[in-house]
C-alpha positions as CSV (number, residue, x, y, z in Angstrom):
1,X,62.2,76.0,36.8
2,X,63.3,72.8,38.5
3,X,64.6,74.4,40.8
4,X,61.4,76.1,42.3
5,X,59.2,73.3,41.1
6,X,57.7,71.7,44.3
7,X,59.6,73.5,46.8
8,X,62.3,71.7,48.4
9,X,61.6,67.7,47.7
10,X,64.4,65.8,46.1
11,X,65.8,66.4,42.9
12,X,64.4,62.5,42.1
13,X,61.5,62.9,43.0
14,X,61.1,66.5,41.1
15,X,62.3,64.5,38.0
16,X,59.7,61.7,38.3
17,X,56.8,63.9,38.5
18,X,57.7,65.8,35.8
19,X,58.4,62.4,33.9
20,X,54.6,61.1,35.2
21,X,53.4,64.7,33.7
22,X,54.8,64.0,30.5
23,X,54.3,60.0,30.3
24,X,50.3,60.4,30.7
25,X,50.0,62.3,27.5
26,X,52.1,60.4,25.3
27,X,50.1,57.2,27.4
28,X,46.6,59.0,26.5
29,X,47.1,59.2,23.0
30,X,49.4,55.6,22.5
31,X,47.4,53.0,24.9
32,X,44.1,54.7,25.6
33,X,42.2,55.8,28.3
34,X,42.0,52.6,30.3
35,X,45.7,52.2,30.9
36,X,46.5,55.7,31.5
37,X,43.9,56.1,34.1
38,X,45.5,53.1,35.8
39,X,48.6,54.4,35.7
40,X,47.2,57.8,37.5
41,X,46.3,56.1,40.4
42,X,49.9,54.4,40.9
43,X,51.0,57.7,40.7
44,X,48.6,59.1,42.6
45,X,49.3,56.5,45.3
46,X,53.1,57.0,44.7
47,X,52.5,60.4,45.9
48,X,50.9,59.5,48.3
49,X,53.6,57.3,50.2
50,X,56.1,60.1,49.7
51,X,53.9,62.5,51.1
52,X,57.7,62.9,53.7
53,X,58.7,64.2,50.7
54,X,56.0,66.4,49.4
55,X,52.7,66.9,50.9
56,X,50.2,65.5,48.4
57,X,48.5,68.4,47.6
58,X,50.3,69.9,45.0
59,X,51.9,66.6,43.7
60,X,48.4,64.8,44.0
61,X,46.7,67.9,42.8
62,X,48.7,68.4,39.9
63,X,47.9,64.7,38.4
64,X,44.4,65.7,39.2
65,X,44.6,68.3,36.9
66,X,46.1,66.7,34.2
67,X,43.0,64.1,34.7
68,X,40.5,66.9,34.0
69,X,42.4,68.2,31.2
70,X,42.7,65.3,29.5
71,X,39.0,64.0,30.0
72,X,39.7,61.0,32.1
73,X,36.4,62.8,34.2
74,X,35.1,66.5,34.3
75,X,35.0,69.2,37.1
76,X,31.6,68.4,37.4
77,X,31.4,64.8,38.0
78,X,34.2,65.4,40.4
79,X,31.9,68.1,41.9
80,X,29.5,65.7,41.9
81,X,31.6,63.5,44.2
82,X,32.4,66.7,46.4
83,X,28.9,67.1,46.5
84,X,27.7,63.6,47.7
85,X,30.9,63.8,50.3
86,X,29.8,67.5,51.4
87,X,29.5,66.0,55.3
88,X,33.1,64.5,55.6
89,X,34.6,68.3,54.3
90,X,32.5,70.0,56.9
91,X,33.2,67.5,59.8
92,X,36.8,68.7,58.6
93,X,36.9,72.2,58.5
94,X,34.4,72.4,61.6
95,X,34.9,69.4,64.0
96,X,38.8,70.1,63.7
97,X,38.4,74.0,64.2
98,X,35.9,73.3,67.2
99,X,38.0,71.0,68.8
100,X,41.2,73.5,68.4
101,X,39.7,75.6,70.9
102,X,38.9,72.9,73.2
103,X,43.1,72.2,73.4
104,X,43.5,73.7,76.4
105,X,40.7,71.6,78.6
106,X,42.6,68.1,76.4
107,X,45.8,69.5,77.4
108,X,44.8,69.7,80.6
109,X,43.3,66.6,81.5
110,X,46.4,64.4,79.9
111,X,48.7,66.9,81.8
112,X,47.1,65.4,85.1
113,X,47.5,62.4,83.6
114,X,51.0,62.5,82.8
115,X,52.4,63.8,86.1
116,X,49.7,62.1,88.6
117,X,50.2,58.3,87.4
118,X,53.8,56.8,88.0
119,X,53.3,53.6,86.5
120,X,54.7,53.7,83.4
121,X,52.1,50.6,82.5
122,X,49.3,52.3,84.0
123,X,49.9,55.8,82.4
124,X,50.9,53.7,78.8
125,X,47.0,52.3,79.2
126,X,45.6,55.6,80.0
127,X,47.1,56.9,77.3
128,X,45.9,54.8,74.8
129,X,42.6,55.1,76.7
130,X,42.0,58.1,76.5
131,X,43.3,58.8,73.3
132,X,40.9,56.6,71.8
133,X,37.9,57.8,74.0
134,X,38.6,61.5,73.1
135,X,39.0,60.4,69.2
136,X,35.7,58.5,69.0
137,X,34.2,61.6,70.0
138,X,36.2,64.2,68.5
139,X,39.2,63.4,65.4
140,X,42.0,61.5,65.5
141,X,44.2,64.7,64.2
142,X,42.8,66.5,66.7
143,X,43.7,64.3,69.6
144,X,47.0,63.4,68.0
145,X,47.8,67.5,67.8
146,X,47.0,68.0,71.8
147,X,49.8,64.5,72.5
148,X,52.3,66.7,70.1
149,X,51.5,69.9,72.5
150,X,51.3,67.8,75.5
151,X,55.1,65.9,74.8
152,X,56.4,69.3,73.2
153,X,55.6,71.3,76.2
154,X,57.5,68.9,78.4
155,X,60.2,68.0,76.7
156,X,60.6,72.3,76.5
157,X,60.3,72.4,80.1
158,X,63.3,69.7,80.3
159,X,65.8,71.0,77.8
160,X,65.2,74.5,79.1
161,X,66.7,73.4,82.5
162,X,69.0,70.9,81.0
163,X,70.5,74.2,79.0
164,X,71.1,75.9,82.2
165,X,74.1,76.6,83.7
166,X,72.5,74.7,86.9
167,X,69.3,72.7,86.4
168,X,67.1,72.4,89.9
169,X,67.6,71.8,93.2
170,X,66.6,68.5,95.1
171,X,67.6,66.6,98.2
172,X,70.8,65.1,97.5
173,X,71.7,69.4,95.9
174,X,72.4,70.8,92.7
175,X,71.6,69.0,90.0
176,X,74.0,69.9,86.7
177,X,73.9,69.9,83.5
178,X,75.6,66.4,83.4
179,X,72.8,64.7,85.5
180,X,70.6,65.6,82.5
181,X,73.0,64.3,79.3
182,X,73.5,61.2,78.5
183,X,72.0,58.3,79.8
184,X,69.1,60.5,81.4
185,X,68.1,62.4,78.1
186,X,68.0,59.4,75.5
187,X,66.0,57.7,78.3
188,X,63.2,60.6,78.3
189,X,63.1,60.9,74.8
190,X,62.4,57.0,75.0
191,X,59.7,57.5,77.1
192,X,58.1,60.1,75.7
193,X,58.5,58.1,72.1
194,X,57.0,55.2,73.7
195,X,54.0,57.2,75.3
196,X,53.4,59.1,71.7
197,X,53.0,55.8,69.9
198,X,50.8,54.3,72.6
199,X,48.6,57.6,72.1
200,X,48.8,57.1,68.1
201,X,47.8,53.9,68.3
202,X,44.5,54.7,70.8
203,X,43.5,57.0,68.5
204,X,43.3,54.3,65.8
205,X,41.6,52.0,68.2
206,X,38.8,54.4,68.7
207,X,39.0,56.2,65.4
208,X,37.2,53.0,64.1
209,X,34.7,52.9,66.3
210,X,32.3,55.7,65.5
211,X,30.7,57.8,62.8
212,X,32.9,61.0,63.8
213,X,36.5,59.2,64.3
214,X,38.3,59.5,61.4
215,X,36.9,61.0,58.0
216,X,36.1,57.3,56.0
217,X,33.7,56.8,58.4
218,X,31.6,59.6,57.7
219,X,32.1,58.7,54.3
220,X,30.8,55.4,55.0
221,X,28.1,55.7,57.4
222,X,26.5,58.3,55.3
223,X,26.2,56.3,52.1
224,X,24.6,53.9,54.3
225,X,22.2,56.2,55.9
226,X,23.6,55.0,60.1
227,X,23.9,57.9,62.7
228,X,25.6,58.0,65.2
229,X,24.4,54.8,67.9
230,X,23.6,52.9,64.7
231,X,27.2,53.2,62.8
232,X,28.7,52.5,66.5
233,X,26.7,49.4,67.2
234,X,27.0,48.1,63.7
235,X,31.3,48.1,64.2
236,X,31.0,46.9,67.7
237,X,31.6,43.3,66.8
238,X,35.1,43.7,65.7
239,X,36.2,47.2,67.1
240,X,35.5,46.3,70.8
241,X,37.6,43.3,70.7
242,X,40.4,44.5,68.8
243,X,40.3,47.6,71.5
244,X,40.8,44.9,74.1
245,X,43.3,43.5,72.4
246,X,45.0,46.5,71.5
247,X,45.0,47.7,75.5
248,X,46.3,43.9,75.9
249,X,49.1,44.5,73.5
250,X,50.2,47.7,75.2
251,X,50.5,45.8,78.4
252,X,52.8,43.1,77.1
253,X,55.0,45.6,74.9
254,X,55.5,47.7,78.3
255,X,56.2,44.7,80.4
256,X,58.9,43.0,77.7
257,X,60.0,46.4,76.5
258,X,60.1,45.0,73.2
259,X,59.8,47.2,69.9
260,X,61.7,50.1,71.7
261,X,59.0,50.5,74.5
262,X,59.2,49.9,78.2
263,X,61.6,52.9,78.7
264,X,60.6,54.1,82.7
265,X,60.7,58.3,82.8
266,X,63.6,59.4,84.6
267,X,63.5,61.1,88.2
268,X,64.9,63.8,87.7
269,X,62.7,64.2,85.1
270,X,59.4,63.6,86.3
271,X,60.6,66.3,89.3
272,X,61.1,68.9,86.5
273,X,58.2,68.2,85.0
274,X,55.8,68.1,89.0
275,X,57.2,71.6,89.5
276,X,56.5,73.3,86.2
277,X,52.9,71.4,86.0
278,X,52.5,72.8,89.7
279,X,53.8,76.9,88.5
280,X,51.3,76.1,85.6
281,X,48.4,75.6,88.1
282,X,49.5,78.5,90.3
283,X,49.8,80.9,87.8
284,X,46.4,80.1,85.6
285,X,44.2,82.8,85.9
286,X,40.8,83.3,86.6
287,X,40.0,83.8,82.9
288,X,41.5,80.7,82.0
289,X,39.7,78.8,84.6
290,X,36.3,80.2,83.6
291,X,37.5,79.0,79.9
292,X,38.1,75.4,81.2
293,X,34.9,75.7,82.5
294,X,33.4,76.5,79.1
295,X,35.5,74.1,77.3
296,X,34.0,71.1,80.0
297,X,30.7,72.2,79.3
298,X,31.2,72.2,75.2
299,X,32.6,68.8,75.4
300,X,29.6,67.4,77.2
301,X,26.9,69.1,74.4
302,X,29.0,68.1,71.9
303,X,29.5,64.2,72.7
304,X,25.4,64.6,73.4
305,X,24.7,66.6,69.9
306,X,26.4,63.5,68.1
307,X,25.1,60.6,70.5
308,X,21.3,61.9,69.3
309,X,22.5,63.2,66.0
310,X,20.5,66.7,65.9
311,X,22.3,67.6,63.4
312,X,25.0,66.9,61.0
313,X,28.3,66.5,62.2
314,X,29.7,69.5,60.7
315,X,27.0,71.7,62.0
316,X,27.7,70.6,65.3
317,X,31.2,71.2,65.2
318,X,30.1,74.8,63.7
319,X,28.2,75.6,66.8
320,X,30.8,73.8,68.8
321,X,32.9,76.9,67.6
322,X,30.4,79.6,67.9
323,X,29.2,78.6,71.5
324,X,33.1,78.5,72.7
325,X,34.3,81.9,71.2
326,X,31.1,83.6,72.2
327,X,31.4,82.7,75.6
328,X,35.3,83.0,75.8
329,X,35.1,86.2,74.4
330,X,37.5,85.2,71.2
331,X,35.8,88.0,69.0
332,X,38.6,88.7,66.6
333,X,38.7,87.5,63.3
334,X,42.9,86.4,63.4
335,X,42.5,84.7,66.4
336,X,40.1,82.7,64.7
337,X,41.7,82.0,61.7
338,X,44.2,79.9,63.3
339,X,41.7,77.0,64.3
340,X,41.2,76.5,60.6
341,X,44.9,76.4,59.6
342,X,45.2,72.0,60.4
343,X,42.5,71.1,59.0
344,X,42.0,72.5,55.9
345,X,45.4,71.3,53.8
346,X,44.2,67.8,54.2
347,X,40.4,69.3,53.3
348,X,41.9,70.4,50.2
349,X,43.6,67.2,49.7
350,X,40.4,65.5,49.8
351,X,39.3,67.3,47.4
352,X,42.0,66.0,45.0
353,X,41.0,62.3,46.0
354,X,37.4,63.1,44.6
355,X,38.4,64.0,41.3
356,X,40.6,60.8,41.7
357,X,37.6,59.1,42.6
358,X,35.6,60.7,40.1
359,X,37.7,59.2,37.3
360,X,37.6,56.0,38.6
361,X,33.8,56.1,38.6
362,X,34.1,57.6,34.8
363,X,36.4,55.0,33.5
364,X,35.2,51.9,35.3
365,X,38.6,51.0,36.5
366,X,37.8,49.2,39.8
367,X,34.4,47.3,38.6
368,X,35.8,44.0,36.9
369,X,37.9,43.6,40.7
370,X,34.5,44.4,42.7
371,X,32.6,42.2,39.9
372,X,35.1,39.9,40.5
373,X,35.0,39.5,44.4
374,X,30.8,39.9,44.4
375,X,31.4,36.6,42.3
376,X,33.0,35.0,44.7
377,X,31.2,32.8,47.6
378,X,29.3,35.4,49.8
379,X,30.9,34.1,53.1
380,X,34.5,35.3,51.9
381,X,33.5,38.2,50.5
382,X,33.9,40.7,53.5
383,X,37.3,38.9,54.4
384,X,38.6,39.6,50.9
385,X,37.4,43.5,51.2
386,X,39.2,43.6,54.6
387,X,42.4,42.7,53.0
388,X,42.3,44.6,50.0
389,X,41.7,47.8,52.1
390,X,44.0,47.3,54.2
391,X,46.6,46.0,52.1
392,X,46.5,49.3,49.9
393,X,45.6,51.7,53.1
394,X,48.8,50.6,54.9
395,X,51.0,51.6,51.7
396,X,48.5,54.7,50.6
397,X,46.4,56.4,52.7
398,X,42.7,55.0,54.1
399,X,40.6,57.6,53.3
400,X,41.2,57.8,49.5
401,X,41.1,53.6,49.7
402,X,37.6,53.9,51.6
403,X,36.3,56.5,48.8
404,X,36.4,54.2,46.3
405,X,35.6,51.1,47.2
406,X,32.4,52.2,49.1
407,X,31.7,53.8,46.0
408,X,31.6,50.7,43.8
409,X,29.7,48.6,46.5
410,X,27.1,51.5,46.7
411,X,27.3,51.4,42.8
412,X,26.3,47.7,43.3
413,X,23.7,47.9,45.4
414,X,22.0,50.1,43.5
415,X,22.0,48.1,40.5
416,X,20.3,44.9,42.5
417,X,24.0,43.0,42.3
418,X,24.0,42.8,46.0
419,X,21.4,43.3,49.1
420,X,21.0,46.0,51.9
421,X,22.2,43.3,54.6
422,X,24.8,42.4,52.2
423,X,25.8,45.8,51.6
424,X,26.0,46.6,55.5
425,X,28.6,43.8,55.6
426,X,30.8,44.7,53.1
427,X,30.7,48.5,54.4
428,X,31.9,46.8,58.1
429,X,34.8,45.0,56.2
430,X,35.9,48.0,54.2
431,X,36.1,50.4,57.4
432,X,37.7,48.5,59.7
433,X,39.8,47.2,56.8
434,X,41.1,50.6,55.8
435,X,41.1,51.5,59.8
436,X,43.0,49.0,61.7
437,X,45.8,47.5,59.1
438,X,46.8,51.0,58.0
439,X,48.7,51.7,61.1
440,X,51.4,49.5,59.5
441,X,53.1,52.6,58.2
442,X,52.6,57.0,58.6
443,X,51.4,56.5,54.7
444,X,48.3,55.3,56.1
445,X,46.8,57.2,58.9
446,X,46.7,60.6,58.8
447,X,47.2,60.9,62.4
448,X,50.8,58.9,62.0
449,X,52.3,61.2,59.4
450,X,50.7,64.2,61.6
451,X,53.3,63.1,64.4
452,X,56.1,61.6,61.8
453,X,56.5,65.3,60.2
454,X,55.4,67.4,63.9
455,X,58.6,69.8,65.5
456,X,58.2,66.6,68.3
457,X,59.6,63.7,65.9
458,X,63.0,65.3,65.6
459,X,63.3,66.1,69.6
460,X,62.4,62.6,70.2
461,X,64.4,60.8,67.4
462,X,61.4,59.2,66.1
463,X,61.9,58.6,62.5
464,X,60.2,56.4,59.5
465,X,61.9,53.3,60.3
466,X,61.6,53.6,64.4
467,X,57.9,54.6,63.6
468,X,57.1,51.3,61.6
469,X,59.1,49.1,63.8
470,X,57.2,50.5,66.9
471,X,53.7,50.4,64.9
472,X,54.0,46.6,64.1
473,X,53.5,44.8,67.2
474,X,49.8,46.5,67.0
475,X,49.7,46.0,63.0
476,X,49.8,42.4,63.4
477,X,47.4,42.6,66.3
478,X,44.7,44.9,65.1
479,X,45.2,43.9,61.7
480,X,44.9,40.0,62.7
481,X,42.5,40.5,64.9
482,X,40.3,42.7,62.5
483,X,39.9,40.3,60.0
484,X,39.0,37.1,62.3
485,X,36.5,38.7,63.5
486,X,35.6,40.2,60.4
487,X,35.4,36.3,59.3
488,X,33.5,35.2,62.4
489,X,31.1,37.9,62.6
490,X,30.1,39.0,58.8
């Protein structure tokens, strides 16, 4: 059995679930309901930071199940949770499946990007630009997906020809295989490395800013009742300055070249990669120009659908997907299978954080901590939420940190603890708290360990350690940032 248990993950780690398994039972019937609860969500967070290991879904979802089974909540409390969270699992299966068809207009526009700007600064800015435009609008994962497609189809294009018996011609002659080893290749990979993070990063910076950037905030926003302009101008305090800041931080990392960055793309390169963006152009049809077209004109009513919130957000990104198809012509049910296939193994794993959630609610775990901080003086309070949420977001993962402390701050308000203004302060410090400190590690933002376990990561050599090393010039300058203003401005 051990051997098909959880697929391939370590033999450890195989063991220690089984031993958690076991452990809560004896634990439920020895020390009580109290304790073993608590002890489910270090597991559950444990599983969590070894989602390299295991996605969290089944290890996650298996604790989960043992929850229910044992009473620590009951399906329908949890459904309960589901239920007052029904907008964050459509903006998932929707938003993320409307924006999959909108790849190829993304794709397009950091393609242009990438070849047209040679400035490595300039094209590191743009990058992180854009990246966090685009995912204020749209989803971090999203975005993150169309960098992955965007690095993967270049670095193709450049170990196609470096395979080849003789790569290109230029004006010195042949170029061969030789010219493309070495030196040259371990500095492209560089580059692109250092480009991806940049992205990663913007996607972060603008995730935070709006009601639609990463799931939390949906989360958030609804439970206090903000749209769109409202949830936007209510984070602006501290998200536009960190943003600044951010942009400021990519300038002096690509100027020192510290932290692995600062690598320049090769010539040869960037010639490969002109010439195959230029076939690209010449060969794109007239049906793939008229889908562009579409795509443009999807992108504009979508940003406006959630700028005037007609709608919710999942709805839109329903009609998002019916207005593109219809109008492409993508009329076959397969074909649109695929958009859902990203979006909805983390949907499910959400779904395991409610029950999560749900027995937290049910066993009162986290009230003596929030009755604890509410008791402390009013002007440290958001300050102490920032760095609780991001403390345990940068070692777990933001969204399942953002669940439940919301939760228990809503639960306060609602029994008169706390005010409405009050409230709206503490739900600033927990996003941006579970937003901006979290890109200390992949475990945090779903959008990292999207691009730590994506075909690109091995091409490029980006691995856990490079990843964290590379994050934490920006950790320490988001997560800094983020909580003096937090202090200043709350």
């Amino acid at each position: 059995m051990l051997k098909h248990f959880l697929g391939n993950s370590p033999k450890w780690f195989k063991m220690t679930m089984i031993g958690f398994l076991i452990f809560n039972v004896f634990s439920f019937f020895v020390l009580g309901k109290t304790i073993t609860a608590w002890l489910f969500i270090g597991e559950f967070i444990f599983t969590l930071a070894m989602a390299l290991k295991c996605y969290p879904l089944q290890s996650g979802g298996l604790l989960a199940i043992e929850a229910l089974a044992l009473g620590l909540t009951t399906p329908k409390n949890a459904y309960h949770e589901v239920d007052q969270n029904l907008e964050v699992v459509l903006l998932l299966v929707f938003m993320v499946a409307g924006i999959y068809f909108m790849k190829p207009l993304l794709m397009y526009i950091f393609s242009k990007v990438f070849t047209k700007i040679k400035s490595k600064l300039i094209l590191s800015l743009l990058f992180v630009f854009l990246a966090a435009i685009l995912s204020a609008f749209l989803d971090a994962l999203t975005v993150t997906a169309v960098l992955i497609s965007v690095a993967v189809g270049f670095y193709g294009v450049y170990h196609k020809i470096h395979s080849s018996a003789a790569a290109d011609y230029d004006d010195d002659g042949i170029l061969d295989r030789k010219e493309l080893s070495g030196e040259t290749l371990e500095q492209f990979r560089s580059f692109l490395r250092s480009l991806i993070m940049h992205g990663v990063v913007g996607t972060a910076l603008g995730g935070v800013c709006t009601l639609v950037g990463e799931p939390q905030n949906l989360l958030i926003g609804e439970r206090l009742g903000w749209d769109f302009v409202e949830f936007f101008l209510m984070m602006a305090p501290i998200t536009i300055p960190v943003l600044a800041a951010g942009l400021l931080t990519t300038v002096v990392l690509e100027t020192t070249g510290w932290f692995g960055f600062g690598a320049k793309l090769p010539k040869v390169a960037a010639e490969i990669i002109e010439n195959y963006t230029l076939e690209e152009d010449k060969k794109r049809t007239d049906k793939e120009k008229y889908g562009l077209v579409v795509q443009g004109v999807s992108a504009v009513l979508l940003i406006l659908g959630l700028a005037l919130h007609i709608a919710p957000v999942g709805f839109i990104g329903l009609a998002l997907i019916i207005v593109q198809t219809a109008f492409m012509g993508i009329i076959d049910e397969h074909k649109l299978g695929h958009a859902f296939e990203e979006a909805l193994p983390f949907t499910g794993l959400l779904v395991v954080f409610f029950v999560i959630v749900a027995m937290i609610h049910d066993q009162h775990l986290f009230k003596p901590i929030i009755d604890w901080a509410l008791q402390q003086d009013i002007e440290s309070q958001p300050g102490l939420f920032y760095i609780a949420n991001g403390f345990l977001s940068a070692i777990s993962d933001n969204v399942f940190v953002a669940t439940v402390y919301v939760g228990e701050v809503e639960s306060a308000f609602k029994s008169g603890v706390i005010t409405r203004e009050h409230f709206e302060k503490l739900a600033v410090a927990i996003n941006t708290g579970t937003n901006l400190p979290s890109v200390a590690t992949p475990n945090g933002q779903a959008a990292f360990l999207f691009l730590l376990t994506s075909s690109l990561a091995p091409l490029i050599n980006l691995s856990y350690g490079k990843m964290v090393k590379m994050a934490l010039p920006y950790t320490i300058v988001l997560g800094g940032l983020g909580y003096l203003m937090v202090k200043i401005m709350l």
